[in-house]
C-alpha angles and dihedrals in degrees: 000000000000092000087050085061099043086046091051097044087051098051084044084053103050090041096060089041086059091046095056088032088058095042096049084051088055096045093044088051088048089059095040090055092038085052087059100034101076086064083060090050087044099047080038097057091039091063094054087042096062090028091059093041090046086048092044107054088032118030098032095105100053096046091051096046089045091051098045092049084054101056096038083058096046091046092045091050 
């Protein structure tokens, strides 16, 4: 019976062992992602940033031309 007891602690034991190894793995792999990810947003920002300066100096105009047209039509019908 007392070997039963020692068997079952140890597979309790290394249960719980598996469990936190297994946690702190997924939060190690969370912070190494997160350590990587702000060079996404940046390279990200940095898109929209030279995306809204290439449409605004060129492609101000059109825009504005194509939405008003829009909106004359719209307000006439």
């Amino acid at each position: 019976m007392k070997g039963m007891e020692e068997n079952s602690n140890l597979l309790e034991t290394l249960l719980e062992r598996a469990s936190e190894y297994g946690k702190t793995s997924i939060d190690l792999a969370k912070l190494k992602a997160l350590d990587k990810t702000y060079y996404g947003f940046l390279i990200v920002a940095a898109f929209y940033v030279i995306a809204g300066i290439l449409i605004h100096f060129f492609l101000r105009k059109w825009i504005k031309r194509l939405v008003g047209d829009y909106f004359i039509k719209r307000v006439l019908k």
